[in-house]
C-alpha positions as CSV (number, residue, x, y, z in Angstrom):
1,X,5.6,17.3,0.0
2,X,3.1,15.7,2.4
3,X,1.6,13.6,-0.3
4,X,4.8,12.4,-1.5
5,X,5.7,11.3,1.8
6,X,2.3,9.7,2.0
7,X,3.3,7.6,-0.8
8,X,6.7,6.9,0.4
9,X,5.1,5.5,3.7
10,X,2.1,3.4,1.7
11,X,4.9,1.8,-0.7
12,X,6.9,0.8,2.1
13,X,3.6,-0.6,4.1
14,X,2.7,-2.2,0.4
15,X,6.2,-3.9,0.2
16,X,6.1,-5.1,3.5
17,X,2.6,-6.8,3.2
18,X,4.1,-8.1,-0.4
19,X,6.8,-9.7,1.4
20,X,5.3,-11.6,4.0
21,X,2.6,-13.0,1.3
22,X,5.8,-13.8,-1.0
23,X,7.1,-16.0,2.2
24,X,6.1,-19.2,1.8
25,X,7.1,-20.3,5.5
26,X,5.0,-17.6,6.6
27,X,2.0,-18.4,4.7
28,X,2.3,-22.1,5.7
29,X,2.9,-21.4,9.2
30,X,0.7,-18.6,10.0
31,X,-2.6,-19.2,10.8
32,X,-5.3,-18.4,8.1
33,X,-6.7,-15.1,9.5
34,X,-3.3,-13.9,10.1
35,X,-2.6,-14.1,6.0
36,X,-6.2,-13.1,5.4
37,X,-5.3,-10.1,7.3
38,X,-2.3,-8.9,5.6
39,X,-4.0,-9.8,2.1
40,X,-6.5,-7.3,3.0
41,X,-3.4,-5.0,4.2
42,X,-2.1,-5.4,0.8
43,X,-5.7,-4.4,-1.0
44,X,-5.6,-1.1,1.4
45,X,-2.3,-0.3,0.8
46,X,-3.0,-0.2,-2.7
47,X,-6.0,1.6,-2.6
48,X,-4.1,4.0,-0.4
49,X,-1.3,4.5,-3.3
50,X,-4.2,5.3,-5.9
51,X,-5.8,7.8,-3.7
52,X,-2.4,9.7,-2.9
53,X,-1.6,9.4,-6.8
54,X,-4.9,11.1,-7.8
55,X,-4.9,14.0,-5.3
56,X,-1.2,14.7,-6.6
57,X,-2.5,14.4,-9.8
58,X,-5.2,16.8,-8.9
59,X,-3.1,19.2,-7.8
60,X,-0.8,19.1,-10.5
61,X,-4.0,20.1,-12.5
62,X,-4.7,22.8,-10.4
63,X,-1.5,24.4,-10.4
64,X,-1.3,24.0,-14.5
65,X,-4.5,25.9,-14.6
C-alpha cells in the first residue's frame, strides 16, 4: 500500500511538472533556471516512478516465490 501511494504522489508530481513544460506562456515567461528546474523535476519524477515500479515488482516476486 505504501508503494502504491508512492506512485500515486510521483504521477501527480510528474503531471504537474508535465504541465507547466506543456505551457507555453510559462516557458516563455519564466526565467530559464526556473524551466531548467522543473525539467530536471520532471527527469526525477520519472526516475522516482521506475524505482517505485521495480520494488513493487520485487515484491511481487517475493511473494510468488
Amino acid at each position: 500500500d505504501r508503494l502504491q501511494k508512492e506512485k500515486k504522489h510521483f504521477e501527480k508530481e510528474l503531471a504537474r511538472a508535465k504541465g507547466k513544460l506543456a505551457n507555453e506562456d510559462f516557458v516563455k515567461k519564466a526565467p530559464e533556471h526556473i524551466v531548467d528546474e522543473e525539467k530536471a523535476k520532471l527527469e526525477k519524477y520519472k526516475d522516482m516512478i521506475n524505482k517505485v515500479l521495480e520494488r513493487i515488482e520485487n515484491l511481487k516476486n517475493m511473494i510468488q516465490q
